[in-house]
C-alpha positions in Angstrom: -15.3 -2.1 -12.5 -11.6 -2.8 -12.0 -10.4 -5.5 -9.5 -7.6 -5.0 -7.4 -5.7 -7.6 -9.5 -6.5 -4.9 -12.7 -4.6 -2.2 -10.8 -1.6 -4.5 -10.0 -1.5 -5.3 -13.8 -0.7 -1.4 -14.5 1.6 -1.1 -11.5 5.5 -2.0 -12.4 5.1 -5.4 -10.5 7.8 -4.9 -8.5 7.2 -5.2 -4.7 9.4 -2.8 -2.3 10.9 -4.5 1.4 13.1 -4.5 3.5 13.8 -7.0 6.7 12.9 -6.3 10.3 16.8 -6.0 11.4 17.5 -2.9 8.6 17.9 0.7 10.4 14.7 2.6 9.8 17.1 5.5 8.3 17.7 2.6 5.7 13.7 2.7 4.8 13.2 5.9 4.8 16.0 6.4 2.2 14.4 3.7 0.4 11.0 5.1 0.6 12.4 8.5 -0.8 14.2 6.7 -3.9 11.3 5.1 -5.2 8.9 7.9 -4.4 6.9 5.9 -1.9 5.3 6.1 1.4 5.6 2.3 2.9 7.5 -0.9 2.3 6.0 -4.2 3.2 8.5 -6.0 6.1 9.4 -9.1 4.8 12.2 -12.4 5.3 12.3 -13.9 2.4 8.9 -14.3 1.1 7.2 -14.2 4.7 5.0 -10.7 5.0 6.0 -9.5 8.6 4.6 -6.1 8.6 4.5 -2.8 7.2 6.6 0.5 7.9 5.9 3.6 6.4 6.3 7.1 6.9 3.7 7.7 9.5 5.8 5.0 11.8 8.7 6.9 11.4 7.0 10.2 12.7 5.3 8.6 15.3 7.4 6.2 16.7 10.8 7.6 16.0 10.3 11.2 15.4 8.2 12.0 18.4 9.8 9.4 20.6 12.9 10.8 20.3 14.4 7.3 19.0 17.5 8.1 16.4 16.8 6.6 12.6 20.0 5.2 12.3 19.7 2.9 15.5 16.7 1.7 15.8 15.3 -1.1 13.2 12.0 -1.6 11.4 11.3 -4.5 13.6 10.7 -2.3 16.6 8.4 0.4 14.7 6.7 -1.6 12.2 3.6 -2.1 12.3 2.3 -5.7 12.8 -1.9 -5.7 12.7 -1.6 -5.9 9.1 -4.6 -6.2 7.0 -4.5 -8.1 3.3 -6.5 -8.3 0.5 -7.1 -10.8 -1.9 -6.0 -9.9 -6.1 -10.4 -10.2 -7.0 -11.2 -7.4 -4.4 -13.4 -4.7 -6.5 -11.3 -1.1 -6.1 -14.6 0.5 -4.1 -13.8 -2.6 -1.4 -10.7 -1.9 -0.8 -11.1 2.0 -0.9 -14.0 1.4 1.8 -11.6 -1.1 3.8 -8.8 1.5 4.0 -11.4 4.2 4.9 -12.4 2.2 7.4 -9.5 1.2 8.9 -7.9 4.1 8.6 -4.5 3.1 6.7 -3.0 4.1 3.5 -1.9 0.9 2.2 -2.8 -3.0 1.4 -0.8 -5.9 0.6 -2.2 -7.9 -2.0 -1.8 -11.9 -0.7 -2.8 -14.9 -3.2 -2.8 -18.4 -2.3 -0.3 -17.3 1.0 2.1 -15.3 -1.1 2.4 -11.1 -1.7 1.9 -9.9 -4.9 2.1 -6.5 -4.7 0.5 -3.3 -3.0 -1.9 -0.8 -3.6 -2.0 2.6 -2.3 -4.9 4.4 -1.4 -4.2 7.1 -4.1 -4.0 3.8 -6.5 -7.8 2.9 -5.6 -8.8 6.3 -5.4 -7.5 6.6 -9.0 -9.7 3.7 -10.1 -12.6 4.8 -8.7 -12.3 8.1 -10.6 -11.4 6.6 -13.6 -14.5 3.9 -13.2 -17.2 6.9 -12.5 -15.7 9.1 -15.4 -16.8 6.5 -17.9 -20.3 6.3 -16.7 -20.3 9.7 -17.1 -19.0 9.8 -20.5 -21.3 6.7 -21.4 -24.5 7.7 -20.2 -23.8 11.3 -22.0 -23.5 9.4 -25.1 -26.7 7.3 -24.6 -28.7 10.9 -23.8 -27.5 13.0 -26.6 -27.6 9.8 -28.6 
Protein backbone atom coordinates (compact mmCIF):
# COMPACT_ATOMS: atom_id res chain seq x y z
CA UNK A 1 0.00 0.00 0.00
CA UNK A 2 1.60 3.37 -0.79
CA UNK A 3 1.73 6.19 1.84
CA UNK A 4 1.14 9.62 0.91
CA UNK A 5 4.87 10.26 1.52
CA UNK A 6 5.39 7.40 -1.48
CA UNK A 7 3.36 9.62 -3.83
CA UNK A 8 5.37 12.81 -2.95
CA UNK A 9 8.56 10.85 -3.69
CA UNK A 10 7.34 10.43 -7.53
CA UNK A 11 5.93 13.97 -7.58
CA UNK A 12 8.78 16.73 -8.91
CA UNK A 13 9.08 18.01 -5.19
CA UNK A 14 8.44 21.24 -6.02
CA UNK A 15 5.61 23.03 -4.12
CA UNK A 16 3.46 25.80 -6.10
CA UNK A 17 2.35 29.40 -4.05
CA UNK A 18 1.74 32.38 -4.23
CA UNK A 19 1.02 35.25 -1.28
CA UNK A 20 -2.29 36.48 -0.16
CA UNK A 21 -1.63 40.14 -1.70
CA UNK A 22 -0.95 38.61 -5.54
CA UNK A 23 -3.97 39.47 -8.05
CA UNK A 24 -6.02 36.28 -8.54
CA UNK A 25 -5.43 36.84 -12.48
CA UNK A 26 -1.66 36.28 -11.27
CA UNK A 27 -2.80 32.52 -9.93
CA UNK A 28 -4.76 31.63 -12.41
CA UNK A 29 -1.88 32.30 -15.00
CA UNK A 30 0.20 30.34 -12.68
CA UNK A 31 -2.19 27.58 -12.31
CA UNK A 32 -2.36 27.33 -16.31
CA UNK A 33 1.62 27.34 -16.64
CA UNK A 34 2.16 24.42 -14.60
CA UNK A 35 -0.96 22.56 -15.63
CA UNK A 36 -2.56 22.73 -12.22
CA UNK A 37 -5.76 23.29 -10.52
CA UNK A 38 -4.67 25.03 -6.88
CA UNK A 39 -1.69 26.68 -5.24
CA UNK A 40 -1.23 26.51 -1.56
CA UNK A 41 -1.33 30.46 -0.05
CA UNK A 42 1.67 30.94 1.65
CA UNK A 43 4.25 33.93 3.40
CA UNK A 44 7.21 32.59 3.48
CA UNK A 45 6.93 29.10 4.80
CA UNK A 46 3.56 29.86 6.72
CA UNK A 47 0.50 27.77 4.85
CA UNK A 48 -2.34 30.48 4.82
CA UNK A 49 -4.70 28.83 2.57
CA UNK A 50 -5.48 27.39 -0.65
CA UNK A 51 -6.92 28.96 -4.05
CA UNK A 52 -7.81 27.05 -6.84
CA UNK A 53 -9.84 27.13 -9.70
CA UNK A 54 -13.23 26.48 -8.18
CA UNK A 55 -12.55 29.91 -6.03
CA UNK A 56 -12.02 31.75 -8.97
CA UNK A 57 -15.48 30.57 -10.53
CA UNK A 58 -17.21 31.02 -7.52
CA UNK A 59 -16.08 33.87 -5.91
CA UNK A 60 -14.83 35.99 -8.78
CA UNK A 61 -16.56 34.71 -11.76
CA UNK A 62 -20.04 34.59 -10.41
CA UNK A 63 -19.58 37.56 -8.21
CA UNK A 64 -18.79 39.66 -10.74
CA UNK A 65 -15.32 40.64 -8.99
CA UNK A 66 -12.53 41.49 -11.86
CA UNK A 67 -9.22 38.90 -11.68
CA UNK A 68 -6.89 41.56 -11.98
CA UNK A 69 -8.15 43.55 -8.81
CA UNK A 70 -9.06 41.44 -6.42
CA UNK A 71 -6.22 39.32 -4.47
CA UNK A 72 -6.06 35.66 -3.30
CA UNK A 73 -6.42 36.87 0.20
CA UNK A 74 -10.03 37.76 -0.22
CA UNK A 75 -11.05 34.40 -2.19
CA UNK A 76 -8.85 31.85 -0.72
CA UNK A 77 -9.99 29.49 1.05
CA UNK A 78 -8.99 29.33 4.71
CA UNK A 79 -10.69 25.87 6.48
CA UNK A 80 -7.85 24.10 5.23
CA UNK A 81 -7.50 20.52 5.93
CA UNK A 82 -3.66 18.80 6.15
CA UNK A 83 -2.40 15.51 6.09
CA UNK A 84 0.48 14.11 7.58
CA UNK A 85 3.48 12.40 4.87
CA UNK A 86 2.43 8.36 6.61
CA UNK A 87 -1.35 8.78 5.57
CA UNK A 88 -2.16 5.42 3.50
CA UNK A 89 -3.53 6.78 -0.20
CA UNK A 90 -7.20 5.04 0.59
CA UNK A 91 -7.21 7.75 3.77
CA UNK A 92 -6.66 10.46 2.11
CA UNK A 93 -8.86 9.53 -0.95
CA UNK A 94 -11.76 8.88 1.69
CA UNK A 95 -10.85 12.31 3.46
CA UNK A 96 -11.17 14.20 0.22
CA UNK A 97 -14.41 12.28 -0.62
CA UNK A 98 -15.58 13.21 2.44
CA UNK A 99 -14.89 16.59 2.51
CA UNK A 100 -15.53 17.28 -0.60
CA UNK A 101 -12.16 19.00 -1.88
CA UNK A 102 -9.73 18.17 -4.61
CA UNK A 103 -6.58 18.83 -2.84
CA UNK A 104 -4.30 18.26 0.50
CA UNK A 105 -1.29 19.82 1.73
CA UNK A 106 1.08 17.53 3.09
CA UNK A 107 2.45 19.21 6.72
CA UNK A 108 5.41 17.37 8.67
CA UNK A 109 6.62 18.48 11.97
CA UNK A 110 4.69 22.19 11.14
CA UNK A 111 6.16 22.58 7.78
CA UNK A 112 4.53 21.82 3.83
CA UNK A 113 5.98 19.40 1.93
CA UNK A 114 4.13 19.18 -0.87
CA UNK A 115 0.49 18.40 -2.26
CA UNK A 116 -1.43 15.70 -3.57
CA UNK A 117 -4.25 15.84 -5.90
CA UNK A 118 -7.14 13.84 -5.81
CA UNK A 119 -6.26 12.39 -9.30
CA UNK A 120 -2.62 11.66 -7.52
CA UNK A 121 -4.48 9.22 -4.83
CA UNK A 122 -6.93 8.03 -7.17
CA UNK A 123 -3.86 6.94 -9.29
CA UNK A 124 -2.42 5.02 -6.34
CA UNK A 125 -5.36 3.33 -5.52
CA UNK A 126 -5.59 1.94 -9.08
CA UNK A 127 -2.20 1.16 -9.27
CA UNK A 128 -2.36 -0.67 -5.64
CA UNK A 129 -5.59 -2.86 -6.70
CA UNK A 130 -4.02 -3.69 -10.23
CA UNK A 131 -1.29 -5.60 -8.46
CA UNK A 132 -3.55 -7.67 -6.49
CA UNK A 133 -5.13 -8.46 -9.41
CA UNK A 134 -2.12 -9.37 -11.25
CA UNK A 135 -0.74 -11.28 -8.10
CA UNK A 136 -3.60 -13.32 -7.09
CA UNK A 137 -3.88 -14.34 -11.01
CA UNK A 138 -0.41 -15.63 -10.72
CA UNK A 139 -1.06 -17.51 -7.43
CA UNK A 140 -4.43 -19.23 -9.25
CA UNK A 141 -2.98 -20.17 -12.51
CA UNK A 142 0.15 -20.96 -10.54
Amino acid sequence: MHSVKDILNHKNGEIWSIEPGESVLEAIRAMGRRGIGALLVMEGERLLGIVSERDYARKVILQGRRSETTTVGEIMSTELITIPPETMARAGLALMTKKYIRHLPVVEDGKVIGVVSIGDLVKSVIQEQQTIIEELERYVTG
